[in-house]
N, C-alpha and C positions, 0 to 999 in steps of 0.2 A: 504494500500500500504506500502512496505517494499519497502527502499532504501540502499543499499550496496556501499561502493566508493570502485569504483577500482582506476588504473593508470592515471596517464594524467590528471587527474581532469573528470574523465568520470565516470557515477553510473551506476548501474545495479537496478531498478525499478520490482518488483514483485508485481506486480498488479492482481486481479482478474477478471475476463470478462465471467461473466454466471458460468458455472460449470468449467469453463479451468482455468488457468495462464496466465499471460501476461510477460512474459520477453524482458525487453525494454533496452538498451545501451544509454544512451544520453550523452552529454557533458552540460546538465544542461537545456539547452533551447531548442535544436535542438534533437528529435529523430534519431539513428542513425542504426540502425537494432531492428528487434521484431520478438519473436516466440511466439505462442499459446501450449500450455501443458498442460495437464491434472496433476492435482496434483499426482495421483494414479503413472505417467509416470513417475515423478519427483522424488518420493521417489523410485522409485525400480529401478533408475538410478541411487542415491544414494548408495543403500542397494547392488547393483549386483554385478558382477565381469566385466559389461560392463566398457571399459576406454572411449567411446564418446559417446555424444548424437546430433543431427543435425547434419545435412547438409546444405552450403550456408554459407552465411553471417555471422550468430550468432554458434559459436560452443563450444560446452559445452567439455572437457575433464577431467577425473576424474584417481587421483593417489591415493594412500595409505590412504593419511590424508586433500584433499584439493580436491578441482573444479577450473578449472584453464578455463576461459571466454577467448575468441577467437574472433575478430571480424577483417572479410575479413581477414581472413590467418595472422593475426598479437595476439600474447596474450597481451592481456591489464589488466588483472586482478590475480589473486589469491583469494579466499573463502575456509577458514575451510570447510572441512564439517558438523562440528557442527554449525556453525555459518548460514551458507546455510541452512541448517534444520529448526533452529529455525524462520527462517525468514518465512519459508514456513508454519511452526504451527502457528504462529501468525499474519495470515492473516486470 
């Protein structure tokens, strides 16, 4: 498991669950949104020209040089996307 801090004192949690991802939002104790992803999903959301990924609760937006984490319609974070990356290789 990789942990990321975002804002507010809230982590981003990349856990792995069978062959998927688990991307989790908490405030440290309490779970606060989760999506399931496939690693393969992940990097070529990285690598694309796409700018979002999900729908709902947890949303992923991606600009030039960052991941910008989205929970219920509010941004709570920022992530390099190197930084993003290597989280994902070293799980």
């Amino acid at each position: 498991m990789n942990i990321l801090t975002l804002n507010g004192g809230l982590l981003l949690h990349i856990e792995t669950d069978d062959k998927k991802l688990r991307l989790v939002v908490s405030n440290g104790t309490t779970e606060m949104a989760c999506r399931k992803v496939t690693p393969a999903i992940l990097l070529q959301f990285l690598s694309s020209t796409n700018q979002n990924l999900f729908k709902g609760r947890l949303q992923l937006f991606k600009d030039t040089d960052a991941v910008n984490i989205v929970l219920k319609g509010t941004p709570v974070g920022i992530i390099p996307i190197p930084v993003f990356k290597n989280a994902l290789h070293t799980l």
